[in-house]
N, C-alpha and C positions, 0 to 999 in steps of 0.2 A: 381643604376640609379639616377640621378638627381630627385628632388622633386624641384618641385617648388611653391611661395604662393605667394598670392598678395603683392602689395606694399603698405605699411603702411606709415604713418606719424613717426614713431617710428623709423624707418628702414633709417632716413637720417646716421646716423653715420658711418653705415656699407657700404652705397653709398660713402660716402666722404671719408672713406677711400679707396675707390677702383680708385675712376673718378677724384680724388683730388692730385693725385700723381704725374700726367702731365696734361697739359691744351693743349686739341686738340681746342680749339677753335672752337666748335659743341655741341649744345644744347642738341644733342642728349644721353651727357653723363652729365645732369645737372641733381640734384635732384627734385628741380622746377618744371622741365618740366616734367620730368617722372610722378612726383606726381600728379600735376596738370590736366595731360593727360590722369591717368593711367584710369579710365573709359573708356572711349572713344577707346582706343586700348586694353583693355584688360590686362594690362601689369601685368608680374608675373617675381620674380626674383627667384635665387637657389644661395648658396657659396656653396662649396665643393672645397679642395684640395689647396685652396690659391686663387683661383679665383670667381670671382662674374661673373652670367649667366642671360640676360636677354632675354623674349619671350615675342612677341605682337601680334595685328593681324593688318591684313593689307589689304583690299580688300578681309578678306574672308579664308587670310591662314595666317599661323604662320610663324612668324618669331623670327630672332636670333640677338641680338648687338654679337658683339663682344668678345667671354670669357676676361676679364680683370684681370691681377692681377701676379703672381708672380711664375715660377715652371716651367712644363712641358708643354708649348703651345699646341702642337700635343696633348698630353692624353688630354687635357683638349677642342680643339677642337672632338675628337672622342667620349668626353663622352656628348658631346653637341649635335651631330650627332646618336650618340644611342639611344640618347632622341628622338628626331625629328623619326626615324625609329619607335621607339613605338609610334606615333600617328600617324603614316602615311603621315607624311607630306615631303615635298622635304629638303634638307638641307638647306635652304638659310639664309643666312647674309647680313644684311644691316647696315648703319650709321660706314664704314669702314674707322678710320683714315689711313690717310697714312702709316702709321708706322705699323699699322697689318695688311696692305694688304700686305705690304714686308714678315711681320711674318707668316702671314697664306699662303700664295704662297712658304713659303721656309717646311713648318711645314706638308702643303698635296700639294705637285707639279702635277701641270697637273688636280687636283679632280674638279677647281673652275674655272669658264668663270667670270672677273671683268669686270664692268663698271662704270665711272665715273659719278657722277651723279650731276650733277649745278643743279638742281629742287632743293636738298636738304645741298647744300652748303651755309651756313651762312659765313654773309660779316662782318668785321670786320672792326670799325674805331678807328682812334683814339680820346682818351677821348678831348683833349682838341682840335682837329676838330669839333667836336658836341658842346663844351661848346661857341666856338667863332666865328669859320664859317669863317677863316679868306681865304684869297686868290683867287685870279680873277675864278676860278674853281666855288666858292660857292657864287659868287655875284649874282646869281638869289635869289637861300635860304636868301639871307638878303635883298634884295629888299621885298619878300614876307611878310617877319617879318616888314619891315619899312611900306610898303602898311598896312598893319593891324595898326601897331600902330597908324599911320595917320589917319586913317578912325575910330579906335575905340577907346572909352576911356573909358567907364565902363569895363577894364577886369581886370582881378587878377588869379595869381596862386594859388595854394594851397597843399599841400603833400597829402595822402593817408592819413585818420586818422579814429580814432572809430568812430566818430560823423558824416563822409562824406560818410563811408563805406556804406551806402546801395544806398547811391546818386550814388556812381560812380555802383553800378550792377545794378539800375535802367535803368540807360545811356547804359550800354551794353546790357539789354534786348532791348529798344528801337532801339539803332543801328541795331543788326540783325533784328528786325522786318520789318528796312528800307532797308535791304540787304538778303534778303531770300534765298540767292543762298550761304552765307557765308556758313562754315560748322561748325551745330549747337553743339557739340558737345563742340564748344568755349565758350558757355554760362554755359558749367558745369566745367570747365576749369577754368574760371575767378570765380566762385562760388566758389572752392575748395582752388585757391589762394588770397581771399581776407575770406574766412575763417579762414585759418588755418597764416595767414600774420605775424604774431610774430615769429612763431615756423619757418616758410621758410627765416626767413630777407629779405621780402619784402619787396620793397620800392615805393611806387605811385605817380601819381599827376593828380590835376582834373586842367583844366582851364576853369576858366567861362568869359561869357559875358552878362552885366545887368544881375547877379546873378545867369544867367541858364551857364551849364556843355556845354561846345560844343566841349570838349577834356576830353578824361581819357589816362591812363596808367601805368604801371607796371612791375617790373625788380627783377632780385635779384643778387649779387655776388656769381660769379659760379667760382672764382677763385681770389687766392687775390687779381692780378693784372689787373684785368675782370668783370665788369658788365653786365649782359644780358638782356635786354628787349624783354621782354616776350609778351604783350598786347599792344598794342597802337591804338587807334578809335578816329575819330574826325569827327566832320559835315563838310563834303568834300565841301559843300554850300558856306560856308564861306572861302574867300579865305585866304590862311596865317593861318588856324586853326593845321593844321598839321606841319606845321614850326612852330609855336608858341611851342603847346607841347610838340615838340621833342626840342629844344633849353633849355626852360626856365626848363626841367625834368635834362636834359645836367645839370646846373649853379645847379643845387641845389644839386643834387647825385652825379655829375661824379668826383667832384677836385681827390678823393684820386686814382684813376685808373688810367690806361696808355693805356687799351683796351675796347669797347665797342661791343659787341654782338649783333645783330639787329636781330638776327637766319635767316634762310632759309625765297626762295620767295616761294616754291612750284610750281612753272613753270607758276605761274601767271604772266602775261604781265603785267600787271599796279604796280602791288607791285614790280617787278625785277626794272620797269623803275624807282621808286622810289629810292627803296634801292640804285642802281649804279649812280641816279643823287647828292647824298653825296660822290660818289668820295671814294671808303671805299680804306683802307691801302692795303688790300688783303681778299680774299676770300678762304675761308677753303676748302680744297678740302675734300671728301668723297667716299668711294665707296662702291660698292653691290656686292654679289660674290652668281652666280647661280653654279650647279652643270653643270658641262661641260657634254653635251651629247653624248655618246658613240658612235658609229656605227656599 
């Protein structure tokens, strides 16, 4: 039977060789984010047999990614489902690329009820859309950036570095204390990714105004040709603060990429509205696959 153990800092290799082999373009197979999360959802992973198994929690119950990697899908779906039988839990799979919902519908036919899930579908743009903003689509986003710079002159960027590093987790505790309904589990998240920021190839940037933080953020390469922004907070107050650090983060990390990861809205109305008013290239489809109820 599968064993499984927490996710370590250690354990990036064994991730990258598994989720690095194709680029679903979902955060949900990024090491980052596992890492970053794995409190928060409890996450524990298992190899055996050529493939890599991961378990989280979810509201309460366990769940399943995808088995990933190389052999017998089916065996390797049933020894995933054997698992789940010994703790009593349902079989269920979530964060399903396209490609293993074909797999696993051809591997147990009829076992699985899918559905499509946009809550958890990350939008993808292109890098140099974000770097330049060019085309009648995004002339509001450079009107924002031109209103800002018009009105303000003491600002500056800066990257993530050792010396800024508790400035920008100071700014994120602050932010949620102004947003209490965010889900706090974000403040051990950003904790863990500005910890461990070397060993992740993380990349940051703070933007201040008269020397105070009124933007942070945070990304890492989840594939060669792929960047993913992972954290992004700004004083929604100021108008143009969220344009600012999403452009000027763009101009300084994004040249070598050709794709940009923004991840999932989570079914929130104002982040969805955001995310789609950059026009993204496409949107990663995903699905969820409950155990189909008998009669």
């Amino acid at each position: 039977m599968l064993t499984f153990k927490p996710v370590e800092l250690s354990d990036k290799p064994i991730f990258d060789k598994f989720y690095k082999r194709t680029n679903y373009f979902l955060c949900a197979y990024c090491f980052t984010d596992i890492f970053i999360w794995k409190n928060a959802y409890k996450t524990a992973f298992a190899v055996e047999d050529g493939f890599i198994y991961l378990t989280f929690e979810d509201g309460g119950m366990t769940m399943f990614s995808a088995p990933m990697g190389e052999g017998d899908y089916r065996a390797a779906l049933l020894r995933l489902k054997e698992y789940a039988d010994s703790i009593s839990q349902p079989f269920c799979i979530d964060t399903i690329p396209p490609e293993y919902k074909i797999k696993t519908e051809q591997a147990m036919p009829g076992y699985f009820d899918f559905v499509r899930e946009r809550d958890y579908a990350d939008y993808i743009y292109s890098a140099e859309k974000l770097m330049y903003l060019k085309g009648k689509k995004l002339h509001g986003k450079r009107n924002h950036i031109n209103k800002f710079l018009q009105t303000y002159d003491n600002w500056s960027y800066e990257p993530l570095t050792d010396d800024n590093t508790k400035e920008f987790f100071d700014y994120q505790l602050d932010w949620c204390k102004d947003n209490p309904d965010d889900f706090l589990g974000e403040t051990c998240a950003v904790s863990a990714a500005l910890r461990n920021r070397t060993a992740l190839g993380i990349k940051g940037g703070l933007l201040r105004l008269d020397g105070r933080i009124i933007a942070v953020t945070l990304g890492s390469e989840t594939f060669p040709d792929t960047f993913t922004v992972h954290i992004e907070k700004a004083d929604h107050t100021i108008p143009g603060a969220y344009q600012m650090i999403n452009q000027q983060f763009a101009l300084n990390n994004f040249e070598k990429y050709t794709y940009i990861d923004r991840e999932e809205d989570l079914g929130i109305e104002g982040l969805r509205k955001a995310k789609l008013s950059y026009f993204p290239d496409f949107i990663a489809e995903v699905y969820s696959a409950r155990p189909r109820e008998r009669g």
